[in-house]
Every structure is written in structure tokens, then in C-alpha cells.
N, C-alpha and C positions, 0 to 999 in steps of 0.2 A: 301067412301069405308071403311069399316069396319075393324080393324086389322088381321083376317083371310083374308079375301078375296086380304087383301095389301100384306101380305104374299106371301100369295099364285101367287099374280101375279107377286111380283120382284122372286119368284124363277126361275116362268116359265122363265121371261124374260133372265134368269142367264143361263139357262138350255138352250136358245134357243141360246143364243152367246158362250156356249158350256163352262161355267165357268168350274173350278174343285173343285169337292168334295164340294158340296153346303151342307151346315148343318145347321137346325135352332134348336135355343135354346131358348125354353121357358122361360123366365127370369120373366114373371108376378110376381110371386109369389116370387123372390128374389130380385125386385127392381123397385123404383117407376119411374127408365127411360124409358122403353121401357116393352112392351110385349113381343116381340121378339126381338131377333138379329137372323140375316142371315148371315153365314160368308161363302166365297167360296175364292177360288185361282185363281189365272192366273199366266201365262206362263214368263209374261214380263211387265217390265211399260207400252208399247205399249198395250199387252192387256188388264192390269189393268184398264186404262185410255178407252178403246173401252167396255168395260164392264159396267164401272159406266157412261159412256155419255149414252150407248143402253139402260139400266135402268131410267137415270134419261130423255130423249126423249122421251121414250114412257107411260112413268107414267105421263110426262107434259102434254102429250096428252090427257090424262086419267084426265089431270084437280088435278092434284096430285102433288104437290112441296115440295121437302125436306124445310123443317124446316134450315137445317144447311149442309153444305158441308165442307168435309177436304180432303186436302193431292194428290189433282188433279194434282197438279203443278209437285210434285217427284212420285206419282203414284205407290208407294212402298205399301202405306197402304190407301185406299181409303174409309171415314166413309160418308153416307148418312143418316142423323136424319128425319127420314118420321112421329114425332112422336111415333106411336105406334109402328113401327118398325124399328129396326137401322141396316142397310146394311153396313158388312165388307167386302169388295174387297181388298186380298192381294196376294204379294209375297212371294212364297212359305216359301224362309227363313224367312221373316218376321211373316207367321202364326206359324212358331216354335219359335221361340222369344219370341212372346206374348202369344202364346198358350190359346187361348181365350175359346176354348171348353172346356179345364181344369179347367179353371177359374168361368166360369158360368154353366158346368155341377153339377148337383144335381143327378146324376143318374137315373134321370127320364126325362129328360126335353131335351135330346137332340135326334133328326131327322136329317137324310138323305133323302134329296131328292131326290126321282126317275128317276125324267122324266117324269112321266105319267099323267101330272097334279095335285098332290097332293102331299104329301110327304109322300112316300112309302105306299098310302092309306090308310092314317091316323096312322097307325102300327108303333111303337116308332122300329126301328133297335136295335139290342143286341150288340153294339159297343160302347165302352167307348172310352172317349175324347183319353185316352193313346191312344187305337187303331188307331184312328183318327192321333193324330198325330205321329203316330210310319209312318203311311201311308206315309205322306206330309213327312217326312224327310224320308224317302228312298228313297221317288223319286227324293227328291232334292237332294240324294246322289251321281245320277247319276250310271252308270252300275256298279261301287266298290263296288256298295251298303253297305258303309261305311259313315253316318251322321257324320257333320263336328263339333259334339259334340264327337263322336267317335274317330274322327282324333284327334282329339284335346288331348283327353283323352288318345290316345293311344302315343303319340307322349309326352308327360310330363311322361311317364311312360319309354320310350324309354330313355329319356335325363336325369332322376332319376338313372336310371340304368347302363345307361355310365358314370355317375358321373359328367354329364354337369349342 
């Protein structure tokens, strides 16, 4: 399998166990690890863990074996080394932590995948990493929609200001 077509099928597979906010980042051109990284979210270490086994099952099928596995065990951040392409499976808080589309975005190089077999039909999305991850941390903020950067911030400002 070719690095496109590898691509292309751990997203479907991502997209078919119903991952969140699947985004690949072209990285060819800024590093001799990988051609791509795929990074997507899930809900829970339960799903994180049902996410990288439905991936790494049907890519075995496929005659397809990572190179390297991590992080199965705690299922917080889940890395798959396929060679040419490196699958990140995380929790939410965890994808704001590392903030990995910040990291390896070039302003050109990162996709949203659709759903419709390809990603987004080939057409690069007008959304930067921030976008990206302003997204994941609102949802992880839950209905306050206040990010626990925000709380955080907001409450050292409070405890400044009472003189605590």
C-alpha cells in the first residue's frame, strides 16, 4: 500500500468507528518520520482503545502491521508507526496539551477529513490548527463553554484580585 492509499484507508476506518475531528497533516516535507500524521479524538480511553484495535484489525487484514505501537495500555494518547504514516488517537484534553496540528501545521499541510472517502476531495479546508484546536477545547469545556485554560486563567485573576 502506498502512503496515500494508507492514508486514506486508516481515515476511512477512523471515520467509520465514528472518530472525532480526523485531520491529516502533511509532514513529508518537514520531516524524515513520516509523510503523514493523522490525528483524531475520541470520547474516552474505552473509545480511544476500540478506535486504535478497529484500525490496527483491519489494516492486519489488509496485510499491513504498524511498525511501532504506544500508549494502548492508558489509552489517553494512542501513536500507530505504519511507517509512512503515523496515527494519533487521543483524548480530547490530551489533543489540547499537545496540540499537535499547531505543531506540524505549515499553513498548507493540514486536511479535514470528510467522510466521503477522501479528504474533503482532495481540497486543503481554510481552518488553522488554532481553529482546530479552539474546536476540541470547547467541547471539552463542556455546556460553560469555558476551556480549563480559561478556568484556569480566570480564577488566578480572581485570587490576584482578592489578594489571595
Amino acid at each position: 500500500m502506498n502512503p496515500e492509499e494508507l492514508r486514506d484507508a486508516v481515515c476511512r476506518l477512523l471515520d467509520e468507528k465514528k472518530a472525532a475531528d480526523i485531520t491529516v497533516l502533511d509532514v513529508g516535507g518537514l520531516t524524515v518520520l513520516a509523510d503523514y500524521f493523522i490525528v483524531a479524538g475520541g470520547t474516552s480511553a474505552t473509545n480511544v482503545k476500540a478506535l486504535a484495535g478497529y484500525v490496527e484489525e483491519k489494516l492486519s487484514g489488509a496485510g499491513v502491521e504498524p511498525l511501532r505501537k504506544e500508549g494502548l495500555r492508558d489509552a489517553r494518547w494512542v501513536v500507530y508507526d505504519y511507517g509512512s504514516v503515523i496515527v494519533h488517537i487521543l483524548l480530547d484534553d490530551m489533543r489540547l496539551v499537545y496540540c499537535l496540528e499547531q505543531l506540524w501545521n505549515n499553513g498548507k499541510n493540514l486536511k479535514k477529513y470528510g467522510g466521503d472517502g477522501a479528504d474533503n476531495n482532495g481540497e486543503t479546508v481554510n481552518k488553522t490548527a488554532n481553529e482546530t484546536t479552539d474546536k476540541t477545547a470547547r467541547k471539552a469545556a463542556g455546556k460553560s463553554g469555558e476551556t480549563s485554560v480559561e478556568t484556569a486563567n480566570r480564577k488566578a485573576v480572581e485570587s490576584m484580585e482578592s489578594g489571595g
